[in-house]
C-alpha positions in Angstrom: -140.8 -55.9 0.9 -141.4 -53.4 -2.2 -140.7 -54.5 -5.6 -137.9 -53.3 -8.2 -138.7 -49.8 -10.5 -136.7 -47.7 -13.0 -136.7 -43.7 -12.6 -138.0 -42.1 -15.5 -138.5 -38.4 -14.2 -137.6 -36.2 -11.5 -138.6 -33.1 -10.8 -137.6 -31.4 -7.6 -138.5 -33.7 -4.9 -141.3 -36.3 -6.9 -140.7 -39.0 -9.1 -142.5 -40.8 -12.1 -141.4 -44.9 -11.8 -142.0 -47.6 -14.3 -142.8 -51.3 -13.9 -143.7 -53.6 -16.5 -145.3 -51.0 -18.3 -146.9 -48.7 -15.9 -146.0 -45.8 -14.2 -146.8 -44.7 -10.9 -145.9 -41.2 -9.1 -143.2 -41.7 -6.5 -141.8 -39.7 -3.3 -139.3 -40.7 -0.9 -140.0 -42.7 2.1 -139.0 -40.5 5.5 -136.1 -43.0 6.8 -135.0 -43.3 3.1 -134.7 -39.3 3.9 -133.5 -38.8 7.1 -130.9 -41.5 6.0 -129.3 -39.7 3.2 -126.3 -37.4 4.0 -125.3 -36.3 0.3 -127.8 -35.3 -2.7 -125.8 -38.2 -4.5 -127.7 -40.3 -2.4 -130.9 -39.3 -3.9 -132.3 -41.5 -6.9 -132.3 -39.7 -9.9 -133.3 -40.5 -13.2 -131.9 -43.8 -14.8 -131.8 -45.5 -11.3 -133.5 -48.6 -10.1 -134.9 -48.2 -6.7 -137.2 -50.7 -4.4 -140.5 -49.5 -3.5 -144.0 -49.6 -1.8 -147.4 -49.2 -3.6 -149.7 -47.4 -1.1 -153.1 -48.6 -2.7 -154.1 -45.5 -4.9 -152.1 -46.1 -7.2 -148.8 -43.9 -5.8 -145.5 -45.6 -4.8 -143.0 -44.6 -1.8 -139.4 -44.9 -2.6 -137.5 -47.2 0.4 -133.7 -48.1 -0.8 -131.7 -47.4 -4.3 -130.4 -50.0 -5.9 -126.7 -50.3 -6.4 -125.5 -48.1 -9.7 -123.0 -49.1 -12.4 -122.6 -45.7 -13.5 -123.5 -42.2 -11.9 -122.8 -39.0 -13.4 -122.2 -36.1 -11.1 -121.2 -32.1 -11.5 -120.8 -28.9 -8.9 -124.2 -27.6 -8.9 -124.7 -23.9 -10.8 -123.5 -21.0 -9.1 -121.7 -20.6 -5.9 -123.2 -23.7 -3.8 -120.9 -25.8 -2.9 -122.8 -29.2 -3.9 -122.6 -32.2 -5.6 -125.8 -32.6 -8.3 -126.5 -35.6 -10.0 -127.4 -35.9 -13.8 -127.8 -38.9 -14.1 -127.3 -42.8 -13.3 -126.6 -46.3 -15.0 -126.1 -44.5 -18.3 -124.2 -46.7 -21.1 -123.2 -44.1 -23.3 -123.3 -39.8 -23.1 -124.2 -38.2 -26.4 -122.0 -34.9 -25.6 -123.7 -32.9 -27.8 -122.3 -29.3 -29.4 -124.1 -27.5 -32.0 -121.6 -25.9 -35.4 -122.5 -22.8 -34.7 -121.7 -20.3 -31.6 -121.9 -22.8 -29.4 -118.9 -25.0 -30.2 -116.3 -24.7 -27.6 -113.8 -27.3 -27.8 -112.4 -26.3 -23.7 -116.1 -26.9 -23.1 -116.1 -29.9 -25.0 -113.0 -31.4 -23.2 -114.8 -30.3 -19.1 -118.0 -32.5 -20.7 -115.3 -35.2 -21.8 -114.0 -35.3 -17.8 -117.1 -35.3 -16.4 -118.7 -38.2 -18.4 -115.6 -40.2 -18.3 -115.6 -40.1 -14.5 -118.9 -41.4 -14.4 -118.0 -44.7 -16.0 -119.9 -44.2 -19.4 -118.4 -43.7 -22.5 -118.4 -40.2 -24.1 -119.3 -40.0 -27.9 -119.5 -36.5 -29.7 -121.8 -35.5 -31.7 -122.0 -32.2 -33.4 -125.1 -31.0 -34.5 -126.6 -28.5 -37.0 -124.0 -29.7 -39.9 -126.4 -28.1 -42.5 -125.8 -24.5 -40.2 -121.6 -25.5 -41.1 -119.6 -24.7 -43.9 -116.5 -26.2 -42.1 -117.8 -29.2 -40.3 -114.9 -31.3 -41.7 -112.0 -28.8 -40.3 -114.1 -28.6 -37.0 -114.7 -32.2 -36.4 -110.8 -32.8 -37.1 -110.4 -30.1 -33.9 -113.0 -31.6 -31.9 -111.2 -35.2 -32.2 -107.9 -33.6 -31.1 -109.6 -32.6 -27.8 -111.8 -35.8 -27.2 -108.9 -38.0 -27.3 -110.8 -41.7 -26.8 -114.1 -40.9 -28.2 -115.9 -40.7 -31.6 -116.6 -37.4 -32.8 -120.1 -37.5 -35.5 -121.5 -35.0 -37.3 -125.0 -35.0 -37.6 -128.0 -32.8 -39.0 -131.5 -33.7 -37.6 -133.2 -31.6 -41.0 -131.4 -34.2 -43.1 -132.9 -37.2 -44.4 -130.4 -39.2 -43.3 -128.6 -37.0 -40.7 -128.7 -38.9 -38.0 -127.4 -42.1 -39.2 -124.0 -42.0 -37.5 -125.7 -42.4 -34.3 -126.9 -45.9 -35.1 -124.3 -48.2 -33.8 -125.1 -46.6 -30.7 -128.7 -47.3 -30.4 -129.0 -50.9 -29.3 -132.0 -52.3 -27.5 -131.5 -52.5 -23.7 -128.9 -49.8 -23.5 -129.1 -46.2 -21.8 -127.7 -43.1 -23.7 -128.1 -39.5 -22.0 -127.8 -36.4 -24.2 -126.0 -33.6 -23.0 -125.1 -30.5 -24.0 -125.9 -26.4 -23.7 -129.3 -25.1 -24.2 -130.2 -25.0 -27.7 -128.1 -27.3 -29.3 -130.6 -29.3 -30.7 -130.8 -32.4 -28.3 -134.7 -32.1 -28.5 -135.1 -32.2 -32.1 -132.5 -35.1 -32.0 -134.5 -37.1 -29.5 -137.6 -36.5 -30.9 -136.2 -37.3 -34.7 -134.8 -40.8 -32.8 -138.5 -41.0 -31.5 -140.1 -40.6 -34.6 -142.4 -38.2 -33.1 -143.0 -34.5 -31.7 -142.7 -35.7 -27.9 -140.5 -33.3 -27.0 -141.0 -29.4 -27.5 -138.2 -27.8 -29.6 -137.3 -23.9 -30.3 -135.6 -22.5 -33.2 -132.7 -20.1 -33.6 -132.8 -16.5 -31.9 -131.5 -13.5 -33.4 -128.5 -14.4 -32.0 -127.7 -18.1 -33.5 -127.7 -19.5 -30.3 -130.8 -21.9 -30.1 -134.2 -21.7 -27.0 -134.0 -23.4 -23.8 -136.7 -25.9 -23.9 -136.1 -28.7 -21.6 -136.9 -28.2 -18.1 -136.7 -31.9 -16.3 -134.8 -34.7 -16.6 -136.3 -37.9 -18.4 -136.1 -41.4 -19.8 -137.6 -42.1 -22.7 -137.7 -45.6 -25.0 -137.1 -45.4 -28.2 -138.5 -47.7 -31.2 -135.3 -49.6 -31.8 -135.6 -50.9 -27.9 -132.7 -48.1 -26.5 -133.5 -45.7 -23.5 -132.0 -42.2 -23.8 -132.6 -39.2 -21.2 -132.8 -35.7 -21.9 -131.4 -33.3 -19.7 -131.7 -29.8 -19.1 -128.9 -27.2 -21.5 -126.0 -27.2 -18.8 -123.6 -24.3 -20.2 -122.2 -24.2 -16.8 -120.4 -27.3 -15.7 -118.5 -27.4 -12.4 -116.3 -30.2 -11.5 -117.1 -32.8 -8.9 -114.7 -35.7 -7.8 -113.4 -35.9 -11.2 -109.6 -36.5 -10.9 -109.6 -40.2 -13.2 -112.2 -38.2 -15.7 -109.6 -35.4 -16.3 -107.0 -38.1 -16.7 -108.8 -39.4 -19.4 -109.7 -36.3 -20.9 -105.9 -34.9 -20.7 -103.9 -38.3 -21.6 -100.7 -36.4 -22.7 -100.8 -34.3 -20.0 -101.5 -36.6 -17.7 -98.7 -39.0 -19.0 -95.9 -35.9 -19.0 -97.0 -35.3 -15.4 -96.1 -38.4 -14.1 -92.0 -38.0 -15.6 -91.9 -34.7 -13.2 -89.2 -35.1 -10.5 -91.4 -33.9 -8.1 -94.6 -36.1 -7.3 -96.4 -32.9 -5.4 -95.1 -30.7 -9.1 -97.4 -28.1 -9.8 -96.4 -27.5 -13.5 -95.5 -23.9 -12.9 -91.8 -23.6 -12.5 -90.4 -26.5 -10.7 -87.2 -27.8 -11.8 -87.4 -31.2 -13.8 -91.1 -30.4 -14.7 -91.9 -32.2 -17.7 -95.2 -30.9 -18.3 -93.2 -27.1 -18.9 -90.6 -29.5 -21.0 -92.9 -30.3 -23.3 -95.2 -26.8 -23.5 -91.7 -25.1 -24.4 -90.8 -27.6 -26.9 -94.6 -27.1 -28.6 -95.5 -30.5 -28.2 -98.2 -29.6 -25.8 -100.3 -26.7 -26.5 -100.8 -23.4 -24.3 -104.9 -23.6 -24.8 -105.0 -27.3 -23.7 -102.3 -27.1 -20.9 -104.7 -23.8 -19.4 -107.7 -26.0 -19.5 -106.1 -29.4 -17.4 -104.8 -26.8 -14.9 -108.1 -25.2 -14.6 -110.3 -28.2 -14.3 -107.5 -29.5 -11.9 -107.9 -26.9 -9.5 -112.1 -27.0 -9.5 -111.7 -31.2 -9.0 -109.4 -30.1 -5.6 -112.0 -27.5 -4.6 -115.0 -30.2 -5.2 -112.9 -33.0 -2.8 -113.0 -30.0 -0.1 -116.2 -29.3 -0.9 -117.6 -32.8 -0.3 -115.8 -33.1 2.7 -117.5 -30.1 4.1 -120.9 -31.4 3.1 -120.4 -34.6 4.5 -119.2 -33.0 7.7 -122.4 -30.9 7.8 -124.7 -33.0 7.3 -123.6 -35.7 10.4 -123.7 -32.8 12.7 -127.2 -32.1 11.6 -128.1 -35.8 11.7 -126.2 -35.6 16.0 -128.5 -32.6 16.5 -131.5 -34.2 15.6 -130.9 -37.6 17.6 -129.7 -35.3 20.2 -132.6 -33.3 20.4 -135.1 -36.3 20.0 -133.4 -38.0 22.9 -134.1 -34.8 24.9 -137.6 -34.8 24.1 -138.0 -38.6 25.7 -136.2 -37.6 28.4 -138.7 -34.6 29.2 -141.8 -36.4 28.9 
């Protein structure tokens, strides 16, 4: 019958699972496989799956257990699939350093993502001590992530991080995201209490090192789980349409007055949306950015489409071709 386990770790096609205290190495059962059409469908770390202890002391993955929250994004580069980050996650530590890396259109495609996922987005900007004008930029950043709390924090302060604390309550999930070197490895491990994780410091460049590699969930003292995840600079969207509504309220708002319910904001007669950007109430940087993420969500819904597609005609072949096979012999 297998027995219930949490994900704490995968990496590439293996998993580390944890019950009452242990952990076991995991891989995926070959019907759990051959019945999976999109990598959605794929546990990932967070998730509760059933499985099978084999006897030396290694576990097979046979069904995922249903999710309450799932965070998804275009994977890097030209593919055109979906990649999970992330599953049953309470809260997402967006996390976006006061130095070169802040990036408020950044800031509001992290905002869309996470908001589609069904957690709630917090912001936290890191390296205050690096910040003359942390005040003026969290002001900026709390224009763009209308909804969420934006924190400043400094893990090199004594008490730096003590705006996170409403947030870390025992039994609850948080994920930390954010680009590479932003400091979400100092933060765990200063939530930890301990060097667990390794941590670079600042290039020549003031952009911080790459060090995590894997995704993992780690318990923290106070009873909270939080999961590190590899620096994502490049963030593609993926079936985010009610996400970007969040993350665009106003916009999102205006475009429902349009005349036209098709209106695509870029001359039509009665468009409110172009009402409002000539009348300044809207501005130019954030109207760019809505129509942008817009037009990747539309290419992500083709995109899933075609996967979906693909992968039952490779699922026919194979029956096909196994059928064939009986029939020979």
């Amino acid at each position: 019958m297998g027995e219930d386990y949490l994900v704490i770790l995968r990496e590439r096609g293996s998993y580390r699972l944890r019950r009452e205290g242990m952990e076991y190495p995991a891989v995926l059962s070959g019907r759990f496989q051959f019945g999976t059409l999109t990598p959605s469908d794929y546990p990932t770390v967070g998730d509760r799956v059933t499985a099978e202890q084999t006897g030396d002391g290694r576990c097979v993955i046979t069904d995922l257990r249903e999710r309450k929250t799932l965070f998804l994004r275009r994977s890097a580069g030209t593919d055109r699939t979906e990649q999970t980050v992330a599953a049953n996650v309470d809260t997402v530590f967006i996390c976006m350093s006061l130095n070169r890396d802040y990036n408020l259109r950044r800031l509001e495609r992290y905002l869309s993502l996470v908001w589609e996922s069904g957690a709630a987005p917090v912001v936290v900007l890191t390296k205050k001590d690096l910040c003359r004008d942390a005040l003026q930029k969290q002001a900026e950043a709390e224009s763009a992530a209308m909804g969420a709390p934006v924190l400043l924090t400094s893990s090199l302060e004594e008490n730096g991080l003590q705006a996170l604390e409403p947030w870390l309550v025992p039994g609850r999930t948080l994920a930390l995201m954010g680009s590479s070197g932003v400091g979400k490895s100092t933060l765990i491990n200063r939530l930890l209490g301990r060097e667990l994780l390794s941590t670079g410091g600042l290039r020549n460049d003031d952009r911080g090192h790459h060090t995590t590699t894997h995704r993992q969930l780690l318990e923290l003292p106070c009873g909270a789980y939080v999961i590190d995840t590899p620096g994502m600079r490049e963030l593609g969207m993926w079936e985010s349409g009610e996400g970007i509504a969040s993350a665009f309220p106003e916009l999102d708002a205006l475009a429902e007055q349009c005349r036209f319910s098709d209106c695509s904001h870029n001359g039509e007669p009665g468009c409110a949306v172009q009402t409002a950007l000539s009348r300044g109430e809207v501005s130019e940087e954030r109207f760019r950015a809505w129509r942008k993420l817009l037009a990747e969500n539309a290419f992500s819904a083709d995109s899933r489409s075609y996967l979906e597609r693909k992968e039952q005609w490779s699922r026919d072949i194979a029956i096909r071709n196994k059928k064939m096979k009986k029939k020979r012999s």
